[in-house]
C-alpha positions as CSV (number, residue, x, y, z in Angstrom):
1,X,21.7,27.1,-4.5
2,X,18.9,28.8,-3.5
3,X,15.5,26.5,-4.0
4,X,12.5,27.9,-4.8
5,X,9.0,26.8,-2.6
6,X,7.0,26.2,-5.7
7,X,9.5,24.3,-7.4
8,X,10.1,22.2,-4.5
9,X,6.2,22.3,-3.8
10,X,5.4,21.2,-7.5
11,X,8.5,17.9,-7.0
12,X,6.4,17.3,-4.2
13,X,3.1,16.9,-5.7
14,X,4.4,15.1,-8.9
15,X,5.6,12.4,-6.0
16,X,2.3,12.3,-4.2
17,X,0.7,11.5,-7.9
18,X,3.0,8.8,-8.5
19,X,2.5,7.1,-4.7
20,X,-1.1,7.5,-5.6
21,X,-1.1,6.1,-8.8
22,X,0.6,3.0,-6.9
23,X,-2.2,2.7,-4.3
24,X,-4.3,2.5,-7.0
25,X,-2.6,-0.6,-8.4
26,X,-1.9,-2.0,-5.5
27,X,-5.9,-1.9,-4.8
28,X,-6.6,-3.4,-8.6
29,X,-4.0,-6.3,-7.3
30,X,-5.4,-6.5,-4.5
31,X,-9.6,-7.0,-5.7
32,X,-7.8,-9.5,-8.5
33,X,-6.3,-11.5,-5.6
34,X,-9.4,-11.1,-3.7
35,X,-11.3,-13.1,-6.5
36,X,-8.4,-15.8,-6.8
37,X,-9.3,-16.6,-2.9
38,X,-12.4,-16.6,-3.5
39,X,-12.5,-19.1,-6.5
40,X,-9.8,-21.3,-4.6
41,X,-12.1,-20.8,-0.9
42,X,-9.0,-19.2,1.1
43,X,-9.7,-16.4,3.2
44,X,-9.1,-12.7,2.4
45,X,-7.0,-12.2,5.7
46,X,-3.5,-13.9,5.9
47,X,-1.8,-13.1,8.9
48,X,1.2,-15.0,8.1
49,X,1.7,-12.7,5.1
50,X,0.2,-9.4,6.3
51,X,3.8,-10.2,9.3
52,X,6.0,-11.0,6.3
53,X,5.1,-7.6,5.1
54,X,5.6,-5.7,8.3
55,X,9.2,-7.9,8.9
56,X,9.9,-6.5,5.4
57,X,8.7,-2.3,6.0
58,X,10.8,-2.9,9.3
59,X,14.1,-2.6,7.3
60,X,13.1,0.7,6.8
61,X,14.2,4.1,8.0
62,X,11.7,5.7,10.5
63,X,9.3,2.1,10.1
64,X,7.0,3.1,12.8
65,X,5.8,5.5,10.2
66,X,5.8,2.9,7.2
67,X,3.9,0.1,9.2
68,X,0.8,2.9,9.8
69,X,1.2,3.4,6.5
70,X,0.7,-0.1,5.4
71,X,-1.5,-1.2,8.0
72,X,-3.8,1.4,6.4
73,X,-2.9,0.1,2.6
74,X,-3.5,-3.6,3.7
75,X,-6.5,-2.6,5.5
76,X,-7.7,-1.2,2.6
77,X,-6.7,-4.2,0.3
78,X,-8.4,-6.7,2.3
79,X,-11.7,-4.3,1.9
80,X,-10.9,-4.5,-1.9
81,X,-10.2,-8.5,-1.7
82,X,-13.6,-8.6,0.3
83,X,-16.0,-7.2,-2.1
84,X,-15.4,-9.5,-4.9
């Protein structure tokens, strides 16, 4: 079966929607977690937490690529926790 470029291109940007709309969540999460630290005075970065997260992406196929991913999602998060 032949596939066509703009079909394929159009599956591809319905994905990149949905991973955005997930960012997006994950940043709302993340700026309501931010203000639960804050109330409770822990601080935004958790290292222990931030490596459970790595450990986890590390199951994954090609995880070099996932964990610059995520370092740039968690980097973001913490930005998101921070301006509470």
């Amino acid at each position: 079966m032949k596939m066509d470029i703009n079909f394929l291109r159009n599956k591809i940007d319905r994905l990149d929607a949905k991973i955005l709309r997930l960012i997006k969540k994950r940043l709302k999460l993340a700026k309501q977690m931010g203000k639960l630290k804050d109330v409770q005075g822990i601080k935004v970065e958790d290292k222990k937490r931030e490596e459970e997260v790595y450990k986890s992406l590390k199951k994954n196929i090609d995880s070099t690529f996932v964990v610059k991913i995520y370092e740039q999602i968690i980097d973001q998060s913490k930005k998101a926790q921070s301006k509470t």
